[in-house]
C-alpha positions as CSV (number, residue, x, y, z in Angstrom):
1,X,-66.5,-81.7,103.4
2,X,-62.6,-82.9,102.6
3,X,-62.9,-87.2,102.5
4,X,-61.0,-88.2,104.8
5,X,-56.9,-89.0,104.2
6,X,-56.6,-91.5,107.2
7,X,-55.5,-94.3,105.3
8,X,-52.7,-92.4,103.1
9,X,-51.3,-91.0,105.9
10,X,-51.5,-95.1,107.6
11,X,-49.9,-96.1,104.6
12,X,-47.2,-93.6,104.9
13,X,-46.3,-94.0,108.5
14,X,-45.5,-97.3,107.5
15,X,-42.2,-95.9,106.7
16,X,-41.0,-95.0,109.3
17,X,-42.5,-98.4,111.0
18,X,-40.3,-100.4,108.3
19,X,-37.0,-98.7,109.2
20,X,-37.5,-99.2,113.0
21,X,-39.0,-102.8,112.5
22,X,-35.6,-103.6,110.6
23,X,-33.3,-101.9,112.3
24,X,-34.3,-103.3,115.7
25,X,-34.7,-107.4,114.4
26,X,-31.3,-107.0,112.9
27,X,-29.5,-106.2,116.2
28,X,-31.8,-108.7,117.8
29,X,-30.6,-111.6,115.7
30,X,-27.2,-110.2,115.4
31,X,-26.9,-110.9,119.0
32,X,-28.8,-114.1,119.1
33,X,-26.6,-115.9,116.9
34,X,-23.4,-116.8,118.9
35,X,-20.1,-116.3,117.1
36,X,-21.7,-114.1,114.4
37,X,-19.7,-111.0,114.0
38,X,-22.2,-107.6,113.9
39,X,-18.8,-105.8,112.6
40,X,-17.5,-108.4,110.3
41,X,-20.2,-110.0,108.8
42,X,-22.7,-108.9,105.8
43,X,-25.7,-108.8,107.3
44,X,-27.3,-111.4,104.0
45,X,-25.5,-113.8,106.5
46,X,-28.4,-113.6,108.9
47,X,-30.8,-114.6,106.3
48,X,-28.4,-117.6,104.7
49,X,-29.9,-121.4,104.5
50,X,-28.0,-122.5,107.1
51,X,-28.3,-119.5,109.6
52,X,-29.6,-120.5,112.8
53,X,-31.1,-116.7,112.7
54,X,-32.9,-117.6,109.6
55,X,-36.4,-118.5,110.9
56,X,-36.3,-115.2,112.9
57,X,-35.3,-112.6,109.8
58,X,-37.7,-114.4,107.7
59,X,-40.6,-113.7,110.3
60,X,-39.7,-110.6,111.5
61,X,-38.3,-109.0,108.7
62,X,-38.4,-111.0,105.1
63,X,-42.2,-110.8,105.2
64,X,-43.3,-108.3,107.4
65,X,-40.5,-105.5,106.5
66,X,-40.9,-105.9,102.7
67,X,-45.0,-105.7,103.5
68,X,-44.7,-102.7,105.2
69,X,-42.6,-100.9,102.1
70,X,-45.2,-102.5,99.9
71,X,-47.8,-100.1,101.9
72,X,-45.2,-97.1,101.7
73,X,-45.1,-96.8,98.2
74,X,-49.0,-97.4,97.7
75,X,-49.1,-94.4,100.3
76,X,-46.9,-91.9,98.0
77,X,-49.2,-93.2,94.9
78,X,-51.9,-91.7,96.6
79,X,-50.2,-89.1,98.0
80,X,-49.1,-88.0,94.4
81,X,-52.4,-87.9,92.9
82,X,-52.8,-84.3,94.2
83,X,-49.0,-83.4,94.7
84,X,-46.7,-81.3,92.2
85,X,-44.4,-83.6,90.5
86,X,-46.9,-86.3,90.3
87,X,-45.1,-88.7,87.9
88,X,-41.7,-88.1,89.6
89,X,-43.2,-89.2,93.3
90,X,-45.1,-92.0,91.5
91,X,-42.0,-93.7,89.7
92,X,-40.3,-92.9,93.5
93,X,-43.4,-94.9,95.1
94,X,-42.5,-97.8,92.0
95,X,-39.0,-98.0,92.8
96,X,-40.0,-99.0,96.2
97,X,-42.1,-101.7,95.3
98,X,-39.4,-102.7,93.4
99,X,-37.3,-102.3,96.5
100,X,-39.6,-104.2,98.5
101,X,-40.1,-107.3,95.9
102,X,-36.2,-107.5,95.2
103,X,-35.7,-107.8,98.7
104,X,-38.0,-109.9,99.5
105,X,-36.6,-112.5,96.9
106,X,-32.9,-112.5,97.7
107,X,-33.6,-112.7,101.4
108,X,-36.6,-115.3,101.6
109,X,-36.5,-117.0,98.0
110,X,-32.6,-117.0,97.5
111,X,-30.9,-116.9,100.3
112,X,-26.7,-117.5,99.7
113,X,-25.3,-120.3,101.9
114,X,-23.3,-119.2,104.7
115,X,-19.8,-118.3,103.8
116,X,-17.2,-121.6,103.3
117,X,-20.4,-123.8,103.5
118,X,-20.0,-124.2,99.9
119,X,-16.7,-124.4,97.4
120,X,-18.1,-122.7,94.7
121,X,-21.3,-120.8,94.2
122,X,-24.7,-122.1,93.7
123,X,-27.8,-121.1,91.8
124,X,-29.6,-120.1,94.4
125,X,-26.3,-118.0,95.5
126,X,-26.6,-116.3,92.1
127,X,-30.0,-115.3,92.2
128,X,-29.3,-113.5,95.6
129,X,-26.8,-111.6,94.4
130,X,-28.8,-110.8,91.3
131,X,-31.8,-110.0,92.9
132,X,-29.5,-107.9,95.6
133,X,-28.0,-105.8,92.9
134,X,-31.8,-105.0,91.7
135,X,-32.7,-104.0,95.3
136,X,-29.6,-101.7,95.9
137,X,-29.9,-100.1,91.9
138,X,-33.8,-99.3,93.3
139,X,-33.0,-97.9,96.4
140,X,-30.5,-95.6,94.9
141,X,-33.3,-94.4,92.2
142,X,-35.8,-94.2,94.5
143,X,-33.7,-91.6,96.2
144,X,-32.4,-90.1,93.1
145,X,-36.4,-89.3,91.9
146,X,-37.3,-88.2,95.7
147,X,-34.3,-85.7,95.3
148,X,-35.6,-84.6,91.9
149,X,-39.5,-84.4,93.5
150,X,-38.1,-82.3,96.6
151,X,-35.7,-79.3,97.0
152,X,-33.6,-77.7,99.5
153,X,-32.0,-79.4,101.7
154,X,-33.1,-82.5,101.6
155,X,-32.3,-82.9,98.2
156,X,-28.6,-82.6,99.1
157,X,-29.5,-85.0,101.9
158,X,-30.6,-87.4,99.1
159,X,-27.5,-86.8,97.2
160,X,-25.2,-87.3,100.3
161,X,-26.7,-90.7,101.2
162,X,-26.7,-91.8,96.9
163,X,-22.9,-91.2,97.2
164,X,-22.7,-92.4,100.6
165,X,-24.6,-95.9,99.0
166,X,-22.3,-96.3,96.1
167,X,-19.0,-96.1,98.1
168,X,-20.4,-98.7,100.4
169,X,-21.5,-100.8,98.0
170,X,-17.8,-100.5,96.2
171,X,-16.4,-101.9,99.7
172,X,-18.6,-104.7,100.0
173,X,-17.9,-105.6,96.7
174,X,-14.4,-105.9,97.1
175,X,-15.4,-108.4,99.9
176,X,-17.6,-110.2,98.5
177,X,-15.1,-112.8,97.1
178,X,-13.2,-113.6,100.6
179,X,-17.1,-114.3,101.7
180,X,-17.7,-117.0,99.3
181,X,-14.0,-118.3,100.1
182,X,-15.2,-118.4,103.8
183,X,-12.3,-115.7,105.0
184,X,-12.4,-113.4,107.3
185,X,-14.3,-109.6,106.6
186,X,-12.6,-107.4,108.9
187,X,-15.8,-104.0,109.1
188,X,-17.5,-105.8,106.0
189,X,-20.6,-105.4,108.5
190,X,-20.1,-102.2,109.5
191,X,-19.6,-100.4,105.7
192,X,-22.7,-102.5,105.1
193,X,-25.0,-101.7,107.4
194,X,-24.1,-98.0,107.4
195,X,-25.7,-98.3,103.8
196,X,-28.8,-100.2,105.3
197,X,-29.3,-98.2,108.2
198,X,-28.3,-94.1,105.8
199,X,-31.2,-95.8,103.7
200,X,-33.2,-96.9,106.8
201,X,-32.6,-93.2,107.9
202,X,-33.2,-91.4,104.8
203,X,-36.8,-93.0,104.2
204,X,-38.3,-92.1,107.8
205,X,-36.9,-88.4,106.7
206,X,-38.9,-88.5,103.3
207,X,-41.9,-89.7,106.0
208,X,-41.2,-86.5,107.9
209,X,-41.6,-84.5,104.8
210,X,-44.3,-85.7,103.2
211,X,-46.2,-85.5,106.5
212,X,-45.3,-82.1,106.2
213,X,-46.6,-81.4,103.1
214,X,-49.8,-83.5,103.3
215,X,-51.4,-80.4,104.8
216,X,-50.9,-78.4,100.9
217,X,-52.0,-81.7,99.1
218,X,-55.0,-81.9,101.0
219,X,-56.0,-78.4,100.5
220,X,-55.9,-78.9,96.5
221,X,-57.2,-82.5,96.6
């Protein structure tokens, strides 16, 4: 008799739970927070030390999102033990940990100050975008190794959302220094968040096709 797989494939869904759990608080505290501009503001802003949004994204997101992608990547470890590729899926599954712990730093450890708040930038600004820059270089190798572990089409799905991620994150850094200097961002939050929201996207599709292939891995398990 097959031992049962009901807690990989728990593990796994949390995927998809992540991206809707993030997706959803970050419009909800977008629009909680009057005068903050969805379209024109980073969406870092909502987590800054002087955000009045702050106590929400840390509880509904900071901990709980980051916990949830935590449980994603033990789910592909598990899931790989059985699956071709295995190492190539299991440095995938690190790189979201690495996601997860990155994140989880330069939104609830660091957070930057809201913008013009302070004239030059602090440690604790520093460390954010450090630990930012480690989050996005993970999420762009995490894709990059769940290309390499899958074909077809979704590996030029992988390598439409890589590209798609490095020209958004050239925009935003072109912005970054009129945030600091407290000026205006004219779509800073929209080229932003269509990098959250393509990666958002592109993990619930790797969901989708692991789910789909759990069905071979259990057969060889």
């Amino acid at each position: 008799m097959k031992r049962p797989y009901i807690l990989r494939d728990i593990l796994l869904a949390c995927g998809i739970v992540s991206s809707l759990l993030f997706v959803t608080v970050d419009i909800i505290a977008s629009n909680q927070w009057e005068g903050y501009s969805f379209t024109g503001q980073a969406f870092s802003e909502l987590t800054a030390i002087e955000a009045p949004t702050r106590p929400l994204m840390v509880a509904a997101v900071g901990i709980p999102y980051n916990l949830l992608i935590i449980a994603f990547s033990a789910g592909i470890w598990i899931f790989a033990a059985a699956a071709p590729r295995r190492n190539v899926l299991r440095i995938m599954a690190i790189m979201m940990l690495v996601h997860a712990i990155s994140g989880f730093t330069g939104g609830t450890i660091f957070p930057m100050h809201s913008r013009g708040i302070e004239k030059a930038m602090t440690y604790t600004d520093k460390m954010h975008i450090i630990a930012t820059g480690l989050e996005v270089l993970s999420m762009l190798l995490a894709i990059g190794f769940g290309a390499a572990a899958f074909g077809g089409r979704f590996r030029y799905y992988s390598f439409a959302t890589i590209l798609l991620l490095i020209a958004g994150g050239i925009l935003a850094g072109m912005r970054a220094g009129r945030v600091a200097a407290g000026l205006p961002t004219p779509w800073m939050g929209v080229t932003e968040r269509l990098n959250i929201y393509a990666f958002m996207l592109w993990v619930i599709v790797l969901t989708i096709v692991l789910f789909g292939l759990k069905k071979r891995v259990n057969s060889t398990a």
